[in-house]
C-alpha positions in Angstrom: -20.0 16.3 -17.9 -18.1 13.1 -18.5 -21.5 10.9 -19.5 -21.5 13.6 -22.4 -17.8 13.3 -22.7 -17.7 9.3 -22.7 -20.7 9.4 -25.5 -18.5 11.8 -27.6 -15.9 9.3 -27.3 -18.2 6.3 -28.7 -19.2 8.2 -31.6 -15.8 9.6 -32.5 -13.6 6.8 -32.2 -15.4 5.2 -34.7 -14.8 8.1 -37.2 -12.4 6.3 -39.4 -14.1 2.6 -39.2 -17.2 4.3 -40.8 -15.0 6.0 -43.9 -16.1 3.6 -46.6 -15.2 3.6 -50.5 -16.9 1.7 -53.1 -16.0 1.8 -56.8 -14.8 0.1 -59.9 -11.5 1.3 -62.0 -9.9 0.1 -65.1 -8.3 -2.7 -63.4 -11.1 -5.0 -63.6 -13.6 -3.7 -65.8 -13.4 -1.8 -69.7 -13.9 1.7 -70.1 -17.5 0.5 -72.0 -18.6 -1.2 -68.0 -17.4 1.5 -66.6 -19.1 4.2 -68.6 -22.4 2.8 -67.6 -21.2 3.7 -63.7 -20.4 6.9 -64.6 -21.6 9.9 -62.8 -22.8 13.6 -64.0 -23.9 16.1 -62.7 -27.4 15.7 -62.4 -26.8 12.3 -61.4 -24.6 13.6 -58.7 -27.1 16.6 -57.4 -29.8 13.4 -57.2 -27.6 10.8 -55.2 -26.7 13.8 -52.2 -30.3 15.0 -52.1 -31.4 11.5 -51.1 -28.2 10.9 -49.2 -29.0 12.1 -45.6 -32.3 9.7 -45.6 -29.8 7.0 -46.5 -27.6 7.7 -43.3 -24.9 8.9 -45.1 -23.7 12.2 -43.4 -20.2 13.0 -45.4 -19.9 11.5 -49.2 -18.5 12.6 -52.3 -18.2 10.8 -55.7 -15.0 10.7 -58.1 -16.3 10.0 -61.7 -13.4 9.9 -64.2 -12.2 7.8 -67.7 -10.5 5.6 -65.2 -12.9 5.1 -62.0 -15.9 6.0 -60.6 -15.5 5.9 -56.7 -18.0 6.8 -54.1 -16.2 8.0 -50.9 -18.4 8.5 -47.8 -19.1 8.1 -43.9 -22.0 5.8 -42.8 -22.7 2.4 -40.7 -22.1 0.0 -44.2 -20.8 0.3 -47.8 -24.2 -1.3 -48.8 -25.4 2.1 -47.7 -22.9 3.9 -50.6 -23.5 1.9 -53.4 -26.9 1.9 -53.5 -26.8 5.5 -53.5 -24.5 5.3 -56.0 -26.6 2.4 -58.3 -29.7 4.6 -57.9 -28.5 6.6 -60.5 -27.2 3.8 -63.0 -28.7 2.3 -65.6 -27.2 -1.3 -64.0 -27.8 -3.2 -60.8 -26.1 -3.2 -57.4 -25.2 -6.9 -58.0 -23.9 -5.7 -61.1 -21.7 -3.1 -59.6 -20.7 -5.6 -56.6 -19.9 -8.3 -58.7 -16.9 -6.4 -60.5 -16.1 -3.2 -57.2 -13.5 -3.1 -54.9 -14.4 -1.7 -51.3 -12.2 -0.4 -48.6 -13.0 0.3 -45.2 -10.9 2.8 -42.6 -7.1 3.8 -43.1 -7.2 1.6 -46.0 -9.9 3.6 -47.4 -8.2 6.8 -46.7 -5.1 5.2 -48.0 -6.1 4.2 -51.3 -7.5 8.2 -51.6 -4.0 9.4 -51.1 -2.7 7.1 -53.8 -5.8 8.5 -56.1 -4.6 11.8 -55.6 -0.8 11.0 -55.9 -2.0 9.3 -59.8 -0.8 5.3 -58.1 -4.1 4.1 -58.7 -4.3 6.1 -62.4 -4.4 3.9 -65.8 -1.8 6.3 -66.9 0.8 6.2 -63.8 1.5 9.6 -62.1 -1.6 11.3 -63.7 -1.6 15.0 -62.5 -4.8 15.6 -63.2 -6.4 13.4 -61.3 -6.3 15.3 -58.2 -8.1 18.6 -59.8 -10.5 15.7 -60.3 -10.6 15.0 -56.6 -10.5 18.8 -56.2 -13.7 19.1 -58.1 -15.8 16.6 -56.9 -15.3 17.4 -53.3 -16.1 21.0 -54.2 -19.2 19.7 -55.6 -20.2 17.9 -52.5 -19.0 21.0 -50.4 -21.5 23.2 -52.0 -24.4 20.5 -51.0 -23.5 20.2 -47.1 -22.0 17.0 -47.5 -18.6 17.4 -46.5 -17.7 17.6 -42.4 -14.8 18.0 -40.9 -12.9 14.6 -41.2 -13.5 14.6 -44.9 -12.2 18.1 -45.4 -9.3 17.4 -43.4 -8.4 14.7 -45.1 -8.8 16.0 -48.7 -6.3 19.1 -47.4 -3.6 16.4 -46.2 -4.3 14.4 -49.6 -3.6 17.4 -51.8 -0.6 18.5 -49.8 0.6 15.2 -50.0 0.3 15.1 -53.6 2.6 18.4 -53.8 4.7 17.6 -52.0 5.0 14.1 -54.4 5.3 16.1 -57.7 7.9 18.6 -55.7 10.0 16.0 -54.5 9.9 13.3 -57.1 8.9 13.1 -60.8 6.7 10.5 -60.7 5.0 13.2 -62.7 7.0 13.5 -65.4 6.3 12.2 -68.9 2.6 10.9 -70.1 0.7 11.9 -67.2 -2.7 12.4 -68.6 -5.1 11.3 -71.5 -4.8 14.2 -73.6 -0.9 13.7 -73.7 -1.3 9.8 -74.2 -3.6 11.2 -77.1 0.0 13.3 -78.8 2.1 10.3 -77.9 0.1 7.8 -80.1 0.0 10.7 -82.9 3.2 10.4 -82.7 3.9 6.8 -83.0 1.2 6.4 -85.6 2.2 9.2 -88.3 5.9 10.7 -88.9 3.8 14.0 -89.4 0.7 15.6 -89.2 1.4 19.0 -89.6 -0.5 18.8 -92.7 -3.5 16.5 -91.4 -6.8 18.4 -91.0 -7.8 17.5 -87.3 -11.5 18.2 -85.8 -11.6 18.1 -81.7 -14.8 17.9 -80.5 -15.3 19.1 -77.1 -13.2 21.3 -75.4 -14.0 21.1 -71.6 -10.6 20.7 -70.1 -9.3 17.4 -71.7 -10.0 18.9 -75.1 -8.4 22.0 -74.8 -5.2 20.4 -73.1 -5.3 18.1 -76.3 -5.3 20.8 -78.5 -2.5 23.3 -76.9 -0.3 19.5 -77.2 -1.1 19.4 -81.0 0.2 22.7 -81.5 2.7 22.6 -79.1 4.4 19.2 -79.6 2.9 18.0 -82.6 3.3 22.1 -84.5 -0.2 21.0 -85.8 -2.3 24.8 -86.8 -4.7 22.8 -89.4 -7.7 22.8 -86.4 -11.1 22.9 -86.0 -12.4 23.5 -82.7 -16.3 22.3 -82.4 -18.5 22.6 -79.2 -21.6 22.8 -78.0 -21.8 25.6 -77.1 -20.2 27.8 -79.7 -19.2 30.2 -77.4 -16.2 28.1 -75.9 -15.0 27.0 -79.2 -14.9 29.8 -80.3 -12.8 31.6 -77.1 -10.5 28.9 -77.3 -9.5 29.2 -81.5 -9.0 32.9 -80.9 -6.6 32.5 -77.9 -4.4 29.4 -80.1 -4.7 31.2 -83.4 -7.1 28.4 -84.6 -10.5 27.2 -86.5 -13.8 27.0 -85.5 -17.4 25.6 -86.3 -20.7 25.8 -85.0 -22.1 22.7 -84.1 -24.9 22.2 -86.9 -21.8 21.8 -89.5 -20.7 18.9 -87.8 -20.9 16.8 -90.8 -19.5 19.6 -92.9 -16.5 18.9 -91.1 -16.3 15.6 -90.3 -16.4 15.2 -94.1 -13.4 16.9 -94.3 -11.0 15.8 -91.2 -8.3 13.3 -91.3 -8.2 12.9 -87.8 -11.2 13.4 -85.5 -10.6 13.9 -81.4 -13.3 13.4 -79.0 -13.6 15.0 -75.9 -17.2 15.5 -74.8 -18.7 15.0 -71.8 -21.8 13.5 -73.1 -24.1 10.4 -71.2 -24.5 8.7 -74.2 -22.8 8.3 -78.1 -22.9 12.1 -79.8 -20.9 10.8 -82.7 -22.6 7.8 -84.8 -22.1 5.3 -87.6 -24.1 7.3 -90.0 -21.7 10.6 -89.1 -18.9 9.4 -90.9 -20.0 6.5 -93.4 -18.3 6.4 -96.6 -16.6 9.7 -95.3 -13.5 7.8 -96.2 -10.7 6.8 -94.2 -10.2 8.4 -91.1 -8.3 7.9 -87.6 -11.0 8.6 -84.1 -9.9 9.0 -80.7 -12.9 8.6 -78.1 -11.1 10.0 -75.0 -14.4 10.3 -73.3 -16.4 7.7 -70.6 -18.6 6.6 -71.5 -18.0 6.2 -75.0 -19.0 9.4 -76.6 -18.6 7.8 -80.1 -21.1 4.8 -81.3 -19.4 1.3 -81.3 -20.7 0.3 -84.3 -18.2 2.9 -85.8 -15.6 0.3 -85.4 -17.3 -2.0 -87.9 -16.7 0.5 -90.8 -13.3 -0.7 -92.7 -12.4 2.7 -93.4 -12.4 4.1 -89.9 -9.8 3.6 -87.4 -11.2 4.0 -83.5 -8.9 4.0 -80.6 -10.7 4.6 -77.3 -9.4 6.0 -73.9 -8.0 2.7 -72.8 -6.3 2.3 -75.9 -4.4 5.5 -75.4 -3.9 4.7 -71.5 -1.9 1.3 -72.7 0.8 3.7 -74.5 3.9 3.0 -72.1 6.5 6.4 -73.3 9.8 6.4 -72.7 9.8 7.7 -68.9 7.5 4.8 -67.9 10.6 3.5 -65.7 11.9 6.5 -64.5 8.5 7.2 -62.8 7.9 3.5 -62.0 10.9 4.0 -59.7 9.3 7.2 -58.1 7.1 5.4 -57.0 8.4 4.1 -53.3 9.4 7.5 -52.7 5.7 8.3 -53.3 4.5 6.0 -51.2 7.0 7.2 -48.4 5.3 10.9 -48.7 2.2 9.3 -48.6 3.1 7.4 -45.5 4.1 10.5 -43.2 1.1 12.5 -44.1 -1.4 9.7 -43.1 0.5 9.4 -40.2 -0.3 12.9 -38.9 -3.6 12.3 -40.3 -4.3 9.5 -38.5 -2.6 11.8 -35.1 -4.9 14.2 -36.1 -7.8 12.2 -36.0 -7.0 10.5 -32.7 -6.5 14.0 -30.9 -9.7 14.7 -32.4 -11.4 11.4 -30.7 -9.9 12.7 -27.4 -10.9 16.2 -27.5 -13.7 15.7 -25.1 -11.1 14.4 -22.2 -8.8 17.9 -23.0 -12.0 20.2 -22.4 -13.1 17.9 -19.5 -9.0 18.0 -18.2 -9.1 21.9 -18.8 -12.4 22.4 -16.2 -10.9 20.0 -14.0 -7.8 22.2 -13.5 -10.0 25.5 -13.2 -11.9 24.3 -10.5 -9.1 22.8 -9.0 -7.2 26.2 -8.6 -10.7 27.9 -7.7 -10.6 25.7 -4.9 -7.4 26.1 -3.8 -8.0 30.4 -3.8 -10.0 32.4 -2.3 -11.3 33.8 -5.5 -14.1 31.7 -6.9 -13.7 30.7 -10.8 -16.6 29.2 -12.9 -16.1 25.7 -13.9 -16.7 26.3 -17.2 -14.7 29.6 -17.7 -10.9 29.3 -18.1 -11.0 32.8 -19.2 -12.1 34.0 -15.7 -9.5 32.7 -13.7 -7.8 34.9 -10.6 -5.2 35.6 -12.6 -2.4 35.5 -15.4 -0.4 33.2 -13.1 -3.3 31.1 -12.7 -4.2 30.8 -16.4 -0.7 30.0 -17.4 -0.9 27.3 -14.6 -4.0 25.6 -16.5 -2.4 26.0 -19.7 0.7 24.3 -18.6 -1.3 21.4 -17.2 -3.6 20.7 -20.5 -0.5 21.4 -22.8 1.3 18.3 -20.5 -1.9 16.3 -20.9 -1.9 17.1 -24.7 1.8 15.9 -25.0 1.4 12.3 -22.9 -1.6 12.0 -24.7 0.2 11.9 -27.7 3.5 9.7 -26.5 0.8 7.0 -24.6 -1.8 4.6 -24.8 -2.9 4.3 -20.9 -5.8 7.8 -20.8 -6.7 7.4 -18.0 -3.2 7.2 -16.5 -2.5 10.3 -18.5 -5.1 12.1 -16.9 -4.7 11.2 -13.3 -0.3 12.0 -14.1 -1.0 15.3 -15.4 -3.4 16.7 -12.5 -1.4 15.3 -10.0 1.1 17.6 -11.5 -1.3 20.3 -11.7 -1.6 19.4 -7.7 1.9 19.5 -7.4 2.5 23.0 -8.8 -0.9 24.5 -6.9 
């Protein structure tokens, strides 16, 4: 029993040293660099189907406008990001040259501040952790998320209620779509009367368009997708417009303002879309770039990318600013029974081998003979709450002291005691 019990121990106590992330964020590289890190679907399906060859045994990957991150458990990051690289167009010494990697509680740190929208271009960005929600979901479906990783995704979401609950960090421009109204707002004194075209309208779309009517009291909309079929759900619901996606140019032609949302690997709207179209304002809030750069060359066109928008600093930027220690405080206590968590968790083994311990103690010391293995079948209720007693006293040293061993040896000489 205990040779099994000490190589448990071994491979669990290094649970948190093998919790890696890997990735590159807005803070060191533009939206263009990151777009050719980011990470779809199919992309996504490839890198966990050669994942378990690669040693990687829990992983999931956060692709946003701001980051692409690749979360996972495995001997070395190297193992991560060349899962990650193997479905990029660039190199791994490309991707190393510009990532940041974390290792352990900080890892699992920086994913609470992820969730909690610290680490977001836009600070206190609430949607970043349906993000997180997604992408673990993903992974879930796939087999590649375990226990510690599921555990800790619960304590970062309930974490990150309890920091939009308790503080309004969240309060304000808290996404791209918003940031999107905000710099419509600042650039025209109206646009009520502006024909706008949104193209795209996954979820970033369609919360951009419920702002233009709502804040903006903007009806003149055309809704383009795709697939028709959404576009076309989404104009009846908000009273609006819609196109099918071979009149594109139709439209384009005759939009004053043109929003980009798609989810597209590559440029969907070129140069030769909107030449001599006259003059017209674009938002790309899409990464990667979902609108061709040499757009910007044309004197008549305005294009403002997602990093553009993410600069716009409203009014409640220091109101949330000061949220932020407070945040960090929630964060703190949840890690912290995280982190308990994960140490009872390491020391599971010695409870079990403690709990067999005190059964065949009291078979010994009866004239009833009890299975080692089989709390259940001891003599009787007395004796059961006996055993129960003696592990919940182990549990609770465990929990108050660093000395095991001692522990163990206190809590059956109690057990000894009581017999």
């Amino acid at each position: 029993m205990l040779p099994t019990y000490n190589n448990m121990i071994q491979q669990n106590a290094s649970n948190i040293s093998r919790f890696f992330i890997a990735g590159i964020n807005y803070k060191k590289t533009e939206a263009s660099t990151r777009g050719h890190f980011s990470i779809g679907e199919k992309q996504y399906e490839a890198i966990l189907s050669s994942a378990t060859a690669k040693g990687v045994s829990e992983m999931f990957i956060l692709s946003t406008c701001n980051r692409t991150e690749i979360y996972g458990m495995c001997d070395n990051v190297g193992q991560l990001i060349e899962l990650l690289c193997s479905q990029t167009p660039e190199t791994i010494d490309t991707f190393t040259s510009m990532c940041y990697i974390k290792q352990g509680t900080d890892a699992i740190n920086h994913l609470f501040e992820v969730g909690a929208g610290l680490e977001s271009q836009i600070l206190g960005d609430y949607e970043i952790i349906g993000q997180v929600k997604t992408a673990v979901k993903f992974s879930k479906e796939r087999g590649f998320i375990g226990g510690f990783l599921e555990r800790l995704v619960n304590n970062v979401i309930e974490s990150t209620k309890a920091i939009k609950n308790q503080t309004t960090l969240s309060t304000g421009t808290v996404s791209v779509s918003f940031a999107a109204i905000q710099y419509l707002k600042k650039r025209f004194e109206s646009i009520k009367n502006k024909k706008v075209l949104l193209l795209g309208v996954g979820k970033i779309g369609s919360n951009t368009c419920k702002n233009l009517r709502d804040y903006l009291d903007c009806t003149e909309i055309t809704l383009i997708n795709r697939t028709e079929e959404k576009a076309k759900e989404l104009a009846n619901v908000l009273g609006l417009k819609h196109a099918p996606y071979d009149q594109l140019k139709v439209e384009l032609q005759k939009a004053n303002i043109i929003l980009v949302a798609t989810g597209s690997d590559k440029p969907i709207l070129l140069k030769s879309d909107v030449e001599g179209f006259g003059n017209k304002l674009i938002i790309d809030m899409s990464v990667p770039y979902n609108v061709e750069k040499g757009v910007q060359d044309l004197h008549e066109i305005d294009l403002v990318n997602v990093d553009e928008l993410s600069r716009i600093q409203d009014e409640t930027y220091k109101k949330r600013l000061a949220e932020v220690p407070k945040a960090r405080a929630i964060i703190a206590a949840r890690l912290a029974t995280f982190l308990d968590w994960v140490e009872m968790r390491r020391k599971i083994g010695l409870i079990k081998a403690a709990q067999s311990v005190a059964v065949q103690i009291r078979a010994n010391n009866t004239t009833t003979t009890i299975p080692a293995d089989a709390t259940n079948n001891a003599s009787s209720e007395s004796d059961k709450l006996s055993i129960e007693k003696a592990v919940k006293e182990l549990v609770i040293k465990m929990r108050t002291a660093k000395q095991s061993g001692c522990i163990y040896i206190d809590a059956m000489n109690s057990f000894l005691k009581a017999s």
